[in-house]
N, C-alpha and C positions, 0 to 999 in steps of 0.2 A: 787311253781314253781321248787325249788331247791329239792324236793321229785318229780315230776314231772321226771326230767334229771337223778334222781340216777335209777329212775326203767325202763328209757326207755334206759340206758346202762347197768344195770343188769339184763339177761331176767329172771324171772322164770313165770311159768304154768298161774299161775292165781294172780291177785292182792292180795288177800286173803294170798298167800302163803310167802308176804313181811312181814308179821305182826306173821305167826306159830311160835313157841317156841319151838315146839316138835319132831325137827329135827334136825340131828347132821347139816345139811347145813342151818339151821335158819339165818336169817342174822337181824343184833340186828338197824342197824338204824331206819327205819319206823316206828317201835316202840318207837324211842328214841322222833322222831321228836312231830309225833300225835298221838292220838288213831287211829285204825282201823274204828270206827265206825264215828269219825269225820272227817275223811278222804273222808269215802262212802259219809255223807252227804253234804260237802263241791263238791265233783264231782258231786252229782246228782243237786243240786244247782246252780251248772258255767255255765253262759248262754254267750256266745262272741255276739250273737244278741239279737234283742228285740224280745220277746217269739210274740206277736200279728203281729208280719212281718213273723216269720215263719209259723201263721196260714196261710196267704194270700200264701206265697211263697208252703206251702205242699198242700193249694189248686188247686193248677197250675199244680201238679202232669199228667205227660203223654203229657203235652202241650208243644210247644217249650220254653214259658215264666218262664219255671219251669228251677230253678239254684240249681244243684247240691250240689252247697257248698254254699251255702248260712248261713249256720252259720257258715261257717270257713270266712268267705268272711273280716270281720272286724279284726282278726288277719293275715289274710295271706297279708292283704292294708297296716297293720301297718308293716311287714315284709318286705315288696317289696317297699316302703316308704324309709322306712331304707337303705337299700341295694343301694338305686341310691341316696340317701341326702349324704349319710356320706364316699361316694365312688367314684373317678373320675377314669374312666375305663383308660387303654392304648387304643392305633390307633385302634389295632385288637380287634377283638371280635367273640366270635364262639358261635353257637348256638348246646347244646347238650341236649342228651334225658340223664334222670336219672330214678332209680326209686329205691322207699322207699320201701323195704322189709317191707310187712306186709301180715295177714290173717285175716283182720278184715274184715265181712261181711257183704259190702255195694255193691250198685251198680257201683261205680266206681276200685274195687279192682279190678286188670287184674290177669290170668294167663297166664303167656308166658313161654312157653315148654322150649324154645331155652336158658334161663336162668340158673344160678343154684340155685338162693331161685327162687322158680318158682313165689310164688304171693308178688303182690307190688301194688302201684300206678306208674302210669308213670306218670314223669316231664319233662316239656322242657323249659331247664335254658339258657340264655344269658349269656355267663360267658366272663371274660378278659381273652384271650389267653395267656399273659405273667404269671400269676399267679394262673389261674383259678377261681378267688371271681366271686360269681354271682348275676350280675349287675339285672336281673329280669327272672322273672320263670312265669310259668303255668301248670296247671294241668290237666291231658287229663280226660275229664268227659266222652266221649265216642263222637260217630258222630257227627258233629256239622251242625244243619241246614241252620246255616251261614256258605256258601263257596263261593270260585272265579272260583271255576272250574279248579282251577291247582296243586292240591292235600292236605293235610295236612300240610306238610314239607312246603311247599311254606307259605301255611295261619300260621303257629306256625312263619315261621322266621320273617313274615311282621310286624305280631302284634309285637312280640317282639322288633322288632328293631324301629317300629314306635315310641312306648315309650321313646325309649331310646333317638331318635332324637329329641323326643318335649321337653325331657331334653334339650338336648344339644342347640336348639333352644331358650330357655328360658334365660339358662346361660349367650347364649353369647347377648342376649340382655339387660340383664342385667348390660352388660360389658360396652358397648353400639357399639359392634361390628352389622356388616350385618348379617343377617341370612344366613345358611351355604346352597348353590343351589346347590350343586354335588346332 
């Protein structure tokens, strides 16, 4: 994981090019850590879902029932998990779009002109206005068949904050206060 964070803050060309020796810009860690070729088979290896759910889930392909991320889907629960247990937001709260600079080519990778790293993923994060942490996110996978009819912006803030109130809803029963009717 910790080889994971050092090369997705240090970019170079190609994975391959963290383990060369035969450049004056070599850089000696990845080397220090694994071998190169333990490294390849440890990635080709890491599975975050269960391989026989992603046969059914790439079956689905073209259908509305077909999920995007579906192998991301068990790290990104364990991330969004985290982020509302170990975090108790201020009053405010704002809903923003982000997006992860990348040219990895999948179907969800966007090009937007109006940027200046043009390709990314686009996110839309619930973050605490006072500090910015981000209490819950999502990830725009493209049209969604489920709508309300009152555009994207409306359907991203609703999910998002529904979440966040079935939090809060929980909490304060917990407490053994009323649940919150605003």
């Amino acid at each position: 994981m910790g080889l994971l964070l050092y090369m997705a803050l240090l970019k170079l060309d190609t994975v391959l090019d963290y383990w060369r020796q035969d450049h004056f810009l070599s850089v000696p860690l990845p080397a220090q850590v694994m071998s190169r070729d333990r490294y390849r088979t440890i990635s080709w290896n890491l599975h975050l879902s269960d391989p026989g759910e992603d046969v059914q889930n790439d079956s689905k392909k073209g259908t509305p029932d077909h999920d995007r991320l579906f192998r991301l889907k068990p790290l990104m629960d364990s991330i969004k998990t985290a982020c509302m247990s170990y975090y108790h937001p201020h009053k405010y709260l704002a809903v923003d779009e982000r997006k992860l600079d990348s040219k990895a080519k999948t179907v969800i990778t966007l090009y937007m002109k109006a940027k200046s790293t043009k390709w990314g993923f686009k996110l839309f994060a619930l973050t605490d206005s006072k500090n910015g942490y981000t209490v819950d996110f999502s990830v725009y996978t493209g049209k969604s068949d489920i709508c309300s009819g009152h555009g994207l912006s409306y359907d991203v803030v609703m999910s998002l904050v529904h979440a966040v109130r079935c939090l809060w809803d929980l909490q304060r029963e917990l407490q053994g206060l009323p649940k919150d009717t605003d």
